[in-house]
C-alpha positions in Angstrom: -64.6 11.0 19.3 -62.4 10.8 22.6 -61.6 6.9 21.7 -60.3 8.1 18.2 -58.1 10.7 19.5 -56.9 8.6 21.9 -56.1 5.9 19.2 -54.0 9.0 17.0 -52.2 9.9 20.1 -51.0 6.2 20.4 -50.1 5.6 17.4 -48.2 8.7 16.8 -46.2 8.0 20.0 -45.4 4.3 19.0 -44.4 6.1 15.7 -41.8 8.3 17.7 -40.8 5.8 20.2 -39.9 3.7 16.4 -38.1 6.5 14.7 -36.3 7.1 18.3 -34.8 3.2 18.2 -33.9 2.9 14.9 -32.1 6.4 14.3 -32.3 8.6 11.3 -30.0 6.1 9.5 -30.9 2.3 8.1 -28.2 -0.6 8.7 -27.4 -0.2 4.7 -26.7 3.5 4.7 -22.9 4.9 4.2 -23.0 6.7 7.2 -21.5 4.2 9.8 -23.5 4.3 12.6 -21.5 4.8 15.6 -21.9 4.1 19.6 -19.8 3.9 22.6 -18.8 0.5 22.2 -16.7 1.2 18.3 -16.4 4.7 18.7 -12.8 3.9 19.7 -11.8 1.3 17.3 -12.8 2.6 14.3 -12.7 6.6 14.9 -9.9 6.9 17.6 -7.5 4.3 16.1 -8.2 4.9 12.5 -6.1 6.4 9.9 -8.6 8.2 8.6 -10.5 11.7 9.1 -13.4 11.2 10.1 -16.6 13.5 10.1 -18.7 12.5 12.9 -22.8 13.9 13.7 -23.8 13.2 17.3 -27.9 13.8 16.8 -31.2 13.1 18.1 -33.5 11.6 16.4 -36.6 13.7 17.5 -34.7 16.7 16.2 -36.1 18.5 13.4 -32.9 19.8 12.0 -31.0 16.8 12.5 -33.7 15.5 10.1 -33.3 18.1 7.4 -30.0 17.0 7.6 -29.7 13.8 7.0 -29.9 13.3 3.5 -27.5 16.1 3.1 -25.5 13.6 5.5 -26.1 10.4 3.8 -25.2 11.9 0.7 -21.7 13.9 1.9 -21.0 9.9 2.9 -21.3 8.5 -0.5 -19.7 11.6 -2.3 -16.6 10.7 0.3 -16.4 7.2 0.4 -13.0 6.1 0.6 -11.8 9.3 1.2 -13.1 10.8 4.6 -15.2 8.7 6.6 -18.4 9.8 8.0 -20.6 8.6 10.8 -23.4 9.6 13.4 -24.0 8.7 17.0 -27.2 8.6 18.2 -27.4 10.5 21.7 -30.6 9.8 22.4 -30.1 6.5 23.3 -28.7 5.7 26.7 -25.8 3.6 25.6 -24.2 7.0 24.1 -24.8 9.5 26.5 -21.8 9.3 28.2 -20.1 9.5 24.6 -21.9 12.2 23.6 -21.2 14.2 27.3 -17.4 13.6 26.9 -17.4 15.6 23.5 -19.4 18.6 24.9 -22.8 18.1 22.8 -25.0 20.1 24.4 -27.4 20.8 21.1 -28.4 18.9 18.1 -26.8 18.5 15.7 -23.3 18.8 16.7 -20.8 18.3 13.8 -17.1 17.8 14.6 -14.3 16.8 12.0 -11.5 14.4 13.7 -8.2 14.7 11.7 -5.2 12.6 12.8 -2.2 15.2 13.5 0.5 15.1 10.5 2.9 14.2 13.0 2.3 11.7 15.1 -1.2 10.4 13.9 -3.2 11.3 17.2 -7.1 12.3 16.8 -8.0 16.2 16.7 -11.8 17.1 17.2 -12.9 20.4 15.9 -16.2 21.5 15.2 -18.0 22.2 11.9 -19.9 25.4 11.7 -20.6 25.3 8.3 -23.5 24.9 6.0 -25.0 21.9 5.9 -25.2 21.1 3.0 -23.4 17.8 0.9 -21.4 20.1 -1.1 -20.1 22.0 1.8 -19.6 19.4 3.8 -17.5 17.3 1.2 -15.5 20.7 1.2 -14.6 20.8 4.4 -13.9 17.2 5.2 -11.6 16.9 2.1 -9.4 20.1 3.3 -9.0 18.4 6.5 -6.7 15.5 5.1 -3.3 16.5 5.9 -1.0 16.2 3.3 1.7 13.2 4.1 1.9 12.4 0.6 5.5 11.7 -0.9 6.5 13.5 -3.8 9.1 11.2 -6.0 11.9 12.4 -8.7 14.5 10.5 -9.9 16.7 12.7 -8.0 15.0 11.4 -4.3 13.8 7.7 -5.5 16.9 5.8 -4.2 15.9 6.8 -0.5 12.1 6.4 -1.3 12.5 3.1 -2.2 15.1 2.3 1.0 12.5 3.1 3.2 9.5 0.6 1.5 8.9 -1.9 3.6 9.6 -5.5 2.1 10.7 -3.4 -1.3 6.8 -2.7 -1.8 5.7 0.2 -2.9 3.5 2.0 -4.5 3.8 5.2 -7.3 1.1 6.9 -8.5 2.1 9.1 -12.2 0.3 12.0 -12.6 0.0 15.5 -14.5 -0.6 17.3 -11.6 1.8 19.0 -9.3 -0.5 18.8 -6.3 -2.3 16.0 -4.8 -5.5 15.1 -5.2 -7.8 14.6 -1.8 -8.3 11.0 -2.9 -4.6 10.3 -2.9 -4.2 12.0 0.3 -6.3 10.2 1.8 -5.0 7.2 0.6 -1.4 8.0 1.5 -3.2 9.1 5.2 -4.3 5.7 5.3 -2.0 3.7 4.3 0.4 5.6 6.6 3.3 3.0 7.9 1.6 0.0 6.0 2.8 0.8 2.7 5.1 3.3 1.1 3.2 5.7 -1.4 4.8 8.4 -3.7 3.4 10.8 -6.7 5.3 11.2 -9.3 5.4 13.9 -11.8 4.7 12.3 -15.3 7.2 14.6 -17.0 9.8 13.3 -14.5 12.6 11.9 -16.1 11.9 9.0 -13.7 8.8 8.1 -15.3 10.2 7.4 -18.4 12.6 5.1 -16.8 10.3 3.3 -15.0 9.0 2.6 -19.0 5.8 4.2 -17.5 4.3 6.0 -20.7 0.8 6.9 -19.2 -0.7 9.3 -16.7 -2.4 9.5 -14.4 -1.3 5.6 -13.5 -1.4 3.7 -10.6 1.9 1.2 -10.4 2.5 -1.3 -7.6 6.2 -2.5 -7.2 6.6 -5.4 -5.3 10.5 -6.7 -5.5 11.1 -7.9 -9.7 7.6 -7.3 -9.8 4.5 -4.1 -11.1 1.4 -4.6 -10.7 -0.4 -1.9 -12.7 -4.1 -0.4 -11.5 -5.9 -0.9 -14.6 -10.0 -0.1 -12.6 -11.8 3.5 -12.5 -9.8 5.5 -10.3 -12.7 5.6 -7.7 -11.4 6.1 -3.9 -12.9 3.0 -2.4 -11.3 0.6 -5.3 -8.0 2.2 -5.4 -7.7 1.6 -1.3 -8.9 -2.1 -2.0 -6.4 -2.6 -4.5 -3.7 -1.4 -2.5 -5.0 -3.1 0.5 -3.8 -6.2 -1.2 0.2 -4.9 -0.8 0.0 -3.4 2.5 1.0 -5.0 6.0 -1.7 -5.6 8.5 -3.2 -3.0 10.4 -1.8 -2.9 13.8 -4.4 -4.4 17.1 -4.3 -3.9 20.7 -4.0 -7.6 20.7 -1.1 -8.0 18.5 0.7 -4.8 20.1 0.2 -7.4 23.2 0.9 -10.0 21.7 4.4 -9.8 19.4 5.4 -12.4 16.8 8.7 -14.0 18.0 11.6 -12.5 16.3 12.3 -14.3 13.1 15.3 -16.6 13.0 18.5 -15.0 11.9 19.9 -15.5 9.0 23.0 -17.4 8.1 26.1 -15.7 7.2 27.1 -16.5 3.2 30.2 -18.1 3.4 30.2 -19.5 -0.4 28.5 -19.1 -3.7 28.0 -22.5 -4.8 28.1 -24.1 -8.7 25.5 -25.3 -10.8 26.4 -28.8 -11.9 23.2 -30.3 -12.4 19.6 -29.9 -12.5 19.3 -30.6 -9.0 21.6 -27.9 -7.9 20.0 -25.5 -10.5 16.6 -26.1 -9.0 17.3 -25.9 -5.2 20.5 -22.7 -6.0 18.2 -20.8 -8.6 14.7 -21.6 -10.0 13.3 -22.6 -6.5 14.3 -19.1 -5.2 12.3 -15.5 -6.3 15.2 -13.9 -6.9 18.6 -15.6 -8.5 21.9 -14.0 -9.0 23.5 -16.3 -11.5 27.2 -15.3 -12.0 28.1 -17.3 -15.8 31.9 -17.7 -15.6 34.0 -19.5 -18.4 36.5 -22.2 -16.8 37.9 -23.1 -20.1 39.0 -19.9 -21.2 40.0 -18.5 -18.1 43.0 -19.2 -15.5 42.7 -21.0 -12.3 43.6 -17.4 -10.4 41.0 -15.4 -12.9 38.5 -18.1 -11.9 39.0 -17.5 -8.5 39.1 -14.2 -8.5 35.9 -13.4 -10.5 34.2 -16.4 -7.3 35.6 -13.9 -4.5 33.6 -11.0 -6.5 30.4 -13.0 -6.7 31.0 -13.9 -3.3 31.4 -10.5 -1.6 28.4 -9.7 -3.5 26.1 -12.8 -2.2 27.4 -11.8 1.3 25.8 -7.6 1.2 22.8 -9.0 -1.0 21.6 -11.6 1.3 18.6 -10.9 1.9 17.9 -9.6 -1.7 18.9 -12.9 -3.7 20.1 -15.9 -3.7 23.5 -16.2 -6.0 25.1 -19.4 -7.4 27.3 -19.8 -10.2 27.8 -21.5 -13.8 30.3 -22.6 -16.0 29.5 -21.4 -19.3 32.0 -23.6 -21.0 30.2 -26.7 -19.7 26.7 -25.8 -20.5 26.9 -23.3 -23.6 23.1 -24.7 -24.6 21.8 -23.6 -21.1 23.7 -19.9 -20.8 21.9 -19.7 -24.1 18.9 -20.7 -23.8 18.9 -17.6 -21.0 19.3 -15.4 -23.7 22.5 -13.9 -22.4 25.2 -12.7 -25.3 28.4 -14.5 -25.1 30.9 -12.5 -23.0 32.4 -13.7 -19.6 32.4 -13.2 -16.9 28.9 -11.8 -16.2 25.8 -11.9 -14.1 22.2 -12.6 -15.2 19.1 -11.8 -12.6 16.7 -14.6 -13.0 13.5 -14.2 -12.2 11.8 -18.2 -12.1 8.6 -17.0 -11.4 8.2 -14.7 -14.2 10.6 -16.3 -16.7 12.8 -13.5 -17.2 15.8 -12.1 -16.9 18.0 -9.1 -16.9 21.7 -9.3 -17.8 23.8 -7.2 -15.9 25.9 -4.9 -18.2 29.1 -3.1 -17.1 31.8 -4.3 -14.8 32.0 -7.4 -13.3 32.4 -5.8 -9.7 31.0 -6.2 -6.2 29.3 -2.5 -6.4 27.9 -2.9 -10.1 26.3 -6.3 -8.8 24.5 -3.9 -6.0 23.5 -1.7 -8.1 22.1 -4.0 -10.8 20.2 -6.0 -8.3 19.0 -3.3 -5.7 17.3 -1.7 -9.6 15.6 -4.7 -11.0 14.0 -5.2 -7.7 13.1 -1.3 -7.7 11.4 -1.8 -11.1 14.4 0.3 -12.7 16.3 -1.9 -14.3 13.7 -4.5 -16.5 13.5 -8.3 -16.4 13.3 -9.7 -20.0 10.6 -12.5 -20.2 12.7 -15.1 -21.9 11.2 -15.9 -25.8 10.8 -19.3 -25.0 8.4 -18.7 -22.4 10.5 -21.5 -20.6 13.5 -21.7 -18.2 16.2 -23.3 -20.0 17.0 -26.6 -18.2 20.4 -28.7 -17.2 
């Protein structure tokens, strides 16, 4: 009798001593299974709000809450984060020590300031339960989302980065947790906005649907077209976002890149080797389409100087050359343009398309034109050939 219970007794302590080393949650689980050695990287220096359970496993309540846990984490993916440290092991004490857990389990929410993005841990005295739990984590987002009109969307798109950004149209005048936290996280990595689908500026961004998910990335949209599921949306967007920043990198800086030569001409397309290296071998072309038949030597000049001091404060935006409708009428058609000179066609070479400028042939109308094709608001034409006319 003794040997049997002595054989129980073992074998319910190597049963503990088990649950004690592998934690209350399996390698597979969505609850990301902190320790002292990531605690930093991916809860300090994340984006994200994070919900964070610093447990035992020998503790009966921590126990009774973990599937509660594990299922808050699936309900949230992609929208709060949620992880557990185990104190018990010895690896973590220190961890746990530092953020005052002195029972089990100990709950605290970390929500990045709206300001300046640093961590704030406060403690969750809540029910614990998934539905409360998802509650509170997704009213801990703070709310850096963007609202766009047509009104404000000039200055919106100024500040995109790389004129990338992203719009999301939608019936709803408040913001969903999802896209808040997808606006937290994409915080200074890409430019985010909501937009009101009764917005006039909806309907001239020729987006007829809500809610809709619209990528604009220079001449070109990239429309979401998945289930509007957290964790898909933030891949999709991942895709158009800069790199997260690294210690390393922060250490380490790219060189500065080379600067960019002053335009000191707008050159003519004679041939199809200056139409390939001025225009189709560029993302962007500015293609000013003059007529030197019809038009005087000083009218000629004149409308060069205009394209000119329009290449010069569009650098950066597109390259511009020039062509001489008069010498290549079959080309100038084959772009699709309507016969009346001077005037300036935005080619697009990767797409096929193009948008003809309408209004004055000046300097500011150029900007203007250009700055809205690349901003999605003034549409590129794919050409009905489905070919770029050639020299």
């Amino acid at each position: 009798m003794h040997t049997r219970h002595l054989f129980a007794l073992l074998v319910l302590a190597s049963v503990l001593a088990s649950a004690t080393a592998g934690g209350l949650y399996s390698a597979n689980s969505k609850v990301v299974q902190l320790e002292a050695s990531n605690f930093k990287q991916l809860v300090l220096d994340s984006p994200d709000v994070w919900m964070v359970e610093f447990y035992a496993p020998w503790c009966g309540h921590c126990k009774n809450l973990a599937p509660q846990w594990e299922t808050a984490a699936s309900n949230l993916e992609g929208v709060v984060s949620i992880g557990a440290v185990n104190c018990d092991e010895d690896k973590n004490k220190q961890l746990c020590g530092q953020y005052g857990v002195q029972g089990f389990p100990t709950i605290k929410v970390a929500a990045p300031n709206k300001a300046d993005a640093k961590k704030k841990f406060d403690d969750y005295r809540g029910e614990r339960s998934a539905a409360a739990i998802a509650k509170f984590a997704s009213s801990s987002i703070p709310n850096v989302v963007t609202s766009v009109t047509k009104k404000s969307f000039e200055g919106f798109v100024a500040d995109a980065t790389d004129h990338t950004y992203a719009l999301l149209f939608t019936p709803k005048k408040t913001a969903s947790p999802t896209f808040k936290a997808l606006s937290l996280h994409f915080r200074g990595r890409l430019q985010l906005g909501m937009v009101h689908s009764e917005d006039p500026l909806a309907a001239e961004l020729e987006v007829n649907d809500a809610p809709a998910l619209v990528v604009f990335k220079g001449d070109e949209r990239v429309v979401y077209e998945g289930k509007l599921k957290p964790a898909k949306l933030r891949a999709f967007l991942s895709d158009f976002a800069a790199p997260l920043k690294s210690a390393a990198s922060d250490a380490k800086k790219a060189p500065p890149p080379p600067e960019q030569k002053p335009v000191t001409s707008v050159d003519e397309v004679t041939d199809a080797e200056t139409l390939e290296e001025l225009c189709y071998s560029k993302r962007v072309c500015a293609l000013g389409v003059l007529d030197g038949e019809n038009a005087s030597a000083e009218e000629l000049q004149a409308q060069q100087d205009i394209l000119l001091a329009a290449a010069k404060e569009n650098a950066k935006l597109a390259r511009f050359a020039w062509v001489d409708a008069s010498r290549f009428p079959e080309f100038v058609a084959g772009l699709e343009l309507s016969p009346n000179y001077p005037q300036l066609a935005i080619v697009s070479p990767s797409k096929k398309a193009v948008s003809q400028m309408i209004g004055s042939f000046t300097k500011e109308k150029m900007t203007s034109w250009i700055q809205g094709v690349l901003a999605g608001k003034k549409r590129l034409y794919p050409l009905d050939s489905a070919a770029l006319p050639k020299l």
